[in-house]
Phi, psi and omega in degrees: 000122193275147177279184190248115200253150184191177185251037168236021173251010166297171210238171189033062147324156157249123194304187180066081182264086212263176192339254201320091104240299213277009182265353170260004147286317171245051136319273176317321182303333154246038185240343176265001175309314154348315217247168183296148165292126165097036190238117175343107181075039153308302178233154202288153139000122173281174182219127182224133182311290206233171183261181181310336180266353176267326191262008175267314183292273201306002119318352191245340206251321164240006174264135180305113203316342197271339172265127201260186167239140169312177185002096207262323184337295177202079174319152191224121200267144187245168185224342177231190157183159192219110170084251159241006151268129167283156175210133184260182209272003167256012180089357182314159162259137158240166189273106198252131195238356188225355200276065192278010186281290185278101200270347195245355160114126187310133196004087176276132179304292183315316189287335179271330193276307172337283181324282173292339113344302168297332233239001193252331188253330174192113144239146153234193187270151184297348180272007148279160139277111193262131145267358146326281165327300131339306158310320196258015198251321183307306202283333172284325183287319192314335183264356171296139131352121193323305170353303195278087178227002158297128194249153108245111193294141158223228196193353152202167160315338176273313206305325212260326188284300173310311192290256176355287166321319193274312171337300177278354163285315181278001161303324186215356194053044180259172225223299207243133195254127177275122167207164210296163188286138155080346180298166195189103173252340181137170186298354191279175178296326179288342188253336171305337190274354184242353172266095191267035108356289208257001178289135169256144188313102159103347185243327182289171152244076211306145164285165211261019154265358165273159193213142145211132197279153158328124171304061139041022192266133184258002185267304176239010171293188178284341174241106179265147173329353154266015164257156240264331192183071156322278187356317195256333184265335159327254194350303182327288215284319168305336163292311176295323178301319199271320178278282158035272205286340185274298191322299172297019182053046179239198193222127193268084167317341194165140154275125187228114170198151168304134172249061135180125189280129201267258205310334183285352184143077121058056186272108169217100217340187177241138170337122156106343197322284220286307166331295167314294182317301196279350164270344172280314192289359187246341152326314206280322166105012156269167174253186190240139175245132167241097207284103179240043198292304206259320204255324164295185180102011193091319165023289188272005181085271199277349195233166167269297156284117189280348159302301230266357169279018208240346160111134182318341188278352172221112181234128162288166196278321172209144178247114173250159214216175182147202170067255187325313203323319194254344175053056154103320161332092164310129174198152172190172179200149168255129136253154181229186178282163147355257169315345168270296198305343183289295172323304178308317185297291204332338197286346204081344189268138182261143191246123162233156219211086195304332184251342185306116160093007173286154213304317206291292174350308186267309171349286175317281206295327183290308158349298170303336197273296170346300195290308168319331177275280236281333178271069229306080189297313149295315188292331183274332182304315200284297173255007168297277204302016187249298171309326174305311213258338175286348188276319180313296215292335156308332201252003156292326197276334209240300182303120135286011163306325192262146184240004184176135172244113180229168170141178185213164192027244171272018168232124188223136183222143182253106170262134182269173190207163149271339173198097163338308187266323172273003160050026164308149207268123140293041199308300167007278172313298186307315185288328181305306198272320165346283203304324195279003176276282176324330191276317208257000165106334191272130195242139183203156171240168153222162194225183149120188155276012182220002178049034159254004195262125159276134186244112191240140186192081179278215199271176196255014146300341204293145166267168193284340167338297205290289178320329194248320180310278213308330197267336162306340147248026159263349199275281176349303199285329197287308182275017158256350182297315184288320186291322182298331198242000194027052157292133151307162192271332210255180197253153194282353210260154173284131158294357185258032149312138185284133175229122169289313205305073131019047169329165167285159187295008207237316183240169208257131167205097184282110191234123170259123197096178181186055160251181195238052166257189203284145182302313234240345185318130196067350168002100181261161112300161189267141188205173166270133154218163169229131165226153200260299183292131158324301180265326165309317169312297189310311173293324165287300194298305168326302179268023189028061168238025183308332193286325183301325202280315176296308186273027149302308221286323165288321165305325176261022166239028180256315162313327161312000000 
């Protein structure tokens, strides 16, 4: 991983970071669009309050036990970034792989000059007149379907998803929502309800206006790639949920889906899906949402929108947007159609939003939009992620841990597995290697409903560099991991496996096997895990005790 090099990486920062440091950050800040990125003295001083163990006690004392951290075991307190790089409070580097907030790449200079310059000059609420706000609403329809051309600013992705529902209800005053198995729309109460992501075994009660549809997964789903047109019996099964519900006398408002699923595995619907699905909902008199909260923005490489790889014959009815929009700034947004935002005004309720659409706000997004065009982010989405998934797909060939490589441009997923053909889910593994990443500089998460799909979707900055360092140290970790459990290393299964399922023409998937075990296998929380010793793993992973081993093996280098 080549460094980032600046004179804020000697080791013993000095804590205290007081007024004048931080008004001389932002000094430097409008000065470095001058200097090369990644240029000696490019960046301030880092500033740290408190030391790690001070900022753990008052974090544990005033922030809510319900808000986790990455790697909780042994958290890596960060204090800068630069690119696609992080840095912790001894200058260490890491490699950032999950970081889809800062999408044009962690404090980009146009972006910090964007902020501050507006912020220097008005920022207020949208019920003046601005042109920002306009500007930047002109500039967003424009990468949209003519169709789509209605703006409404929020300030995160749950605002704009919740905001997106009261849309569709009030379009026909119909009620009730479909939406996928494994799903994450967000935190408000209204959006928990529809996300069975976050529903607990056993404790929720689903509302009788939720409906959930089949995950679209052709790899560990009800329909696999060996069936003749997944695409259409998924679709079915969302046909069978709306007759269903008109049969109990309810009514459907909306289909609500990622048009790629994050949090469910890096999920990527089958050709023709998303077409079907929305011709039964709009039969029905509902509309279609397309959550492109985590997945827009260029992303996908060849499209701006990750709905639009699914082909011109399909557009959703209102589109929500957030994360990326802003490169860490809040910001989010819904557009819809005409005809939908007009029924919302008839109702009379005025939508006011205090901070959605505010200058410094749009400022920040046309500045992002600026940067996607002039470094051509996309086109680098298209080829970092085409050398990423040809390297996976090598290290697939070499591993049996891996049972799928899917993604398309800079979104990507590695499903581990324990056995290729019944595709048991490797969660164990998955948490083992995450930590064993972190160690090695590299930040990778996991995901999925079984927490084994590693998952990457770094800042769109990310390099072909980037790209071979990291998998070169997953090539590491995989092989002492295997050696330990005694797996073979090479893989046993024909890379010629027949595969049917009909992807968008974009994305890469490799699916191995054609076994049937239950979907539902394994059922994790979401957690970190490590294990250190070489034979202990084996003899632990074996006796399914890995979660004991990690949290020994951490307690005693966190005592370290």
């Amino acid at each position: 991983m080549p460094p980032v090099t600046s004179n804020a990486q000697g080791k013993g920062t000095p804590r205290g970071c007081t007024a004048e440091a931080a008004r001389g950050l932002a000094r430097q800040a409008r000065t470095r669009e001058r200097e090369p990125r990644g240029a000696p003295g490019s960046r301030a001083a880092m500033c740290e309050l408190y030391s790690k163990p001070d900022t753990l006690a008052l974090r544990r004392k005033h922030i809510g036990p319900s808000c986790k951290v990455f790697f909780a075991a042994d958290p890596i307190k960060i204090v800068r970034a630069q690119r696609q790089y992080m840095f912790d409070e001894t200058g260490e580097q890491y490699l950032d792989c999950i970081n889809n907030v800062a999408h044009v790449g962690h404090c980009h200079p146009d972006v910090v000059k964007a902020a501050l310059e507006q912020m220097e000059l008005l920022n207020t609420n949208s019920r003046f007149l601005h042109d920002n706000i306009v500007e930047y609403a002109r500039r967003l329809a424009a990468t949209l379907p003519e169709k789509l051309s209605v703006c409404y600013f929020t300030n995160s992705g749950s605002e704009a998803n919740d905001l997106a529902l009261r849309l569709a209800r009030q379009f026909r005053g119909h009620q009730d929502v479909i939406t996928l198995d494994h799903a994450y729309h967000g935190h408000l109460s209204s959006l928990i309800e529809i996300s069975p992501y976050k529903f607990r075994k056993g404790k929720d009660v689903k509302k009788a206006f939720v409906h959930v549809a089949p995950t679209p997964d052709t790899y560990r789903g009800k329909y696999r790639e060996d069936h003749a047109d997944p695409a259409s019996a998924y679709a079915e099964e969302v046909k069978e949920i709306i007759e269903e519900a008109h049969n109990s006398g309810r009514k459907i408002a909306a289909f609500i889906a990622e048009s790629m699923q994050s949090c469910g595995g890096q999920i990527i619907p089958p050709a023709g899906y998303f077409q079907k699905v929305a011709e039964y909902v709009h039969r029905a008199g509902g509309v279609f949402i397309a959550d492109e909260v985590q997945v827009g923005f260029g992303r996908v490489g060849k499209h701006f929108w990750s709905f639009q790889m699914h082909g011109e014959d399909f557009v959703p009815d209102i589109v929500t947007m957030g994360k990326p929009m802003g490169n860490g700034h809040p910001m989010a947004c819904v557009v819809t159609t005409k005809e939908i935002a007009e029924a919302f005004s008839s109702s009379g309720m005025e939508y006011f939003n205090t901070y959605g659409g505010n200058p410094v706000s749009s400022a920040v997004g046309l500045a992002v939009l600026n940067i996607i065009e002039n470094e051509d982010l996309q086109g680098n989405a298209t080829r970092v992620g085409d050398y990423l998934t040809e390297l996976l797909n090598k290290q697939k060939a070499k591993h049996t841990l891996i049972g799928d490589i899917r993604g398309i441009g800079l979104f990507i997923g590695i499903d581990l597995v324990k056995d290729r053909q019944k595709r048991t889910p490797a969660t164990d593994e998955a948490q083992h290697v995450i930590y064993k990443m972190k160690e090695k500089r590299v930040l990778l998460s996991a995901d999925g409903p079984h927490r084994n799909v590693l998952k990457i979707k770094p800042p769109m900055c990310f390099t072909e560099e980037d790209a071979k360092f990291m998998v070169d140290k997953l090539d590491e970790i995989l092989t002492v991991l295997e050696e330990a459990i005694g797996v073979q290393s090479e893989s046993m299964i024909s890379e010629n496996s027949p595969c049917r399922a009909k992807l968008p023409n974009e994305a890469h998937s490799e699916q191995l096997g054609d076994g049937t075990s239950d979907p539902r296998e394994n059922p994790s929380p979401k957690r970190n895990g490590l294990c250190t010793d070489k034979h202990s793993l084996l003899k632990n992973i074996r006796a399914g005790k890995i979660k004991a081993i990690w949290k020994k093996s951490h307690t005693a280098s966190v005592k370290k």
